[in-house]
N, C-alpha and C positions, 0 to 999 in steps of 0.2 A: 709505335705499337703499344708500348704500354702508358699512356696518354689515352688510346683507345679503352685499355681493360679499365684505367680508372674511369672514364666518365659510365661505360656498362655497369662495372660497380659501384657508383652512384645512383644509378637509374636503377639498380634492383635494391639497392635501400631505401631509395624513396618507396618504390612500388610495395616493398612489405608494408612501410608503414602506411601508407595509403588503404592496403587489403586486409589490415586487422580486423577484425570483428566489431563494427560499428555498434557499441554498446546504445540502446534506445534513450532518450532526455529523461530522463524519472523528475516528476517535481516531488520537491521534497515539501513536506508541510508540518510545522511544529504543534503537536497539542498540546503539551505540556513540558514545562522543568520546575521537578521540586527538589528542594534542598533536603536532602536525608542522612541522619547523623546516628551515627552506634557508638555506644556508649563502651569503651574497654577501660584498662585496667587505668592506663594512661590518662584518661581522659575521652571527649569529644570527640570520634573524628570524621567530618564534617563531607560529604560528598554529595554528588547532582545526578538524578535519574531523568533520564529525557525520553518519554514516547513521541517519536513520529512517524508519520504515515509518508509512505513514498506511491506514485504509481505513472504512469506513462499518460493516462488523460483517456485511455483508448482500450480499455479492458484488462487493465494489470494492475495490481495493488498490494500491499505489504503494509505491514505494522508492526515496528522494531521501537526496541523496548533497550536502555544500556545504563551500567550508572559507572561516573566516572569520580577523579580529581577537582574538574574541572568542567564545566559547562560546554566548551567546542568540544572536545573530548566524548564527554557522554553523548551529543551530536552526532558526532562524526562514527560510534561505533551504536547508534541506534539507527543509522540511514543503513550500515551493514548488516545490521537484524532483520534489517525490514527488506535488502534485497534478498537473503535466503526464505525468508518465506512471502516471497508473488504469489499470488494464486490470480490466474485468468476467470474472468468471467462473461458470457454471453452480453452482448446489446442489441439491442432491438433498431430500426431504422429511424427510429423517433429517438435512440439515445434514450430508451428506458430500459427495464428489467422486465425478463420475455413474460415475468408471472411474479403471484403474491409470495413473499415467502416469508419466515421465522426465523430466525437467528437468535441461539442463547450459546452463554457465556455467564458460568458462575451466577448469579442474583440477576442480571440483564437480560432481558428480553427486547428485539429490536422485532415488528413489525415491518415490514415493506412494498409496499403497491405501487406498478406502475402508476402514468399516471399519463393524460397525452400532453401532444405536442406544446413546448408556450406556459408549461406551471411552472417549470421549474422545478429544485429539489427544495421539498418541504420536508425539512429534518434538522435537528438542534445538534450541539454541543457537538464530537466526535463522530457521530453517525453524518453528519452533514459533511465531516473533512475527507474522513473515510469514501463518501458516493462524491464527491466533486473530483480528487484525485483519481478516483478508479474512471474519470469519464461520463458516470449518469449525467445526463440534463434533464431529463422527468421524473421524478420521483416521490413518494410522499412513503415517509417512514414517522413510527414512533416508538420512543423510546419507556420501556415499563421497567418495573423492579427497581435493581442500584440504579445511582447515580455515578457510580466511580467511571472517568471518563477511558482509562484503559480496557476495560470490561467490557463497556459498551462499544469502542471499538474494535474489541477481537469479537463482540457476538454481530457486528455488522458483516464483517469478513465472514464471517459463520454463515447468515444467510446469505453472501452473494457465492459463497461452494456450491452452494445446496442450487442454485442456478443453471436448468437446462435448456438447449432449444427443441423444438419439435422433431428435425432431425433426429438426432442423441435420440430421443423418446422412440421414435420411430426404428431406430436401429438396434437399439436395446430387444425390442418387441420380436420383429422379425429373429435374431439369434435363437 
């Protein structure tokens, strides 16, 4: 008999951890790490800011920002920044953006036009890692103003918010 109750409570500790909440694959993608140093009374002291972009490939995306000791460090708590701020955004069946949009951010202005099937995404520096990780495959964007590559990718995130489908539009209307 309790041979029996063990292998049941076996089988429901498998079975939780089998029922946890299947967390989605996020690719993580690095844009940057720079070496940043404040100066105290001490001296130097000497530490690493890492933005990267995270997103699922499939309409989810984040942009996390950390600065550490240490290089895995600022990694590992810039992938955390960037899962708290996901923002979902619509795609089109061609895997483009349903419409033109704008996106600013400080001194950056990003552009964005679909674009059909087979271009590909036509976009540089940050804006280009930002639309491959969120899943576009058609896109043509450009980049105005700064040049600072964190900027331009929180003004990409900027314009893929601003992103609606017909639907949304249409339901908005009717209310």
């Amino acid at each position: 008999m309790s041979s029996d109750l063990k292998q049941l409570n076996k089988l429901k500790k498998n079975s939780r951890r089998n029922n946890q909440l299947q967390e989605p694959k996020f690719v993580e993608r690095l844009i940057k790490i720079s070496r940043v140093s404040k100066v105290t009374k001490g001296g130097k002291k000497l530490s690493f800011r890492a933005i990267v972009v995270l997103g699922d490939e499939n309409g989810k995306v984040g942009v996390g920002v950390a600065k550490a000791d240490d290089v895995v460090n600022a990694f590992k708590k810039a992938k955390t920044d960037g899962r708290k701020n996901l923002i979902t955004l619509p795609l089109t069946k061609s895997l483009s953006i349903p419409h033109d949009t704008v996106g600013q951010f400080g001194a950056c202005r990003i552009i964005m036009k679909p674009a059909i099937e087979g271009s590909g995404v036509i976009a540089g520096g940050a804006v280009r890692i930002v639309l491959e990780v969120a899943g576009v495959k058609n896109v043509i964007a450009k980049q105005l103003g700064s040049n600072n590559l964190l900027n331009n990718a929180r003004a990409a995130i900027s314009g893929l918010e601003q992103l609606t489908t017909k639907a949304e539009v249409e339901k908005r209307r009717n209310l």
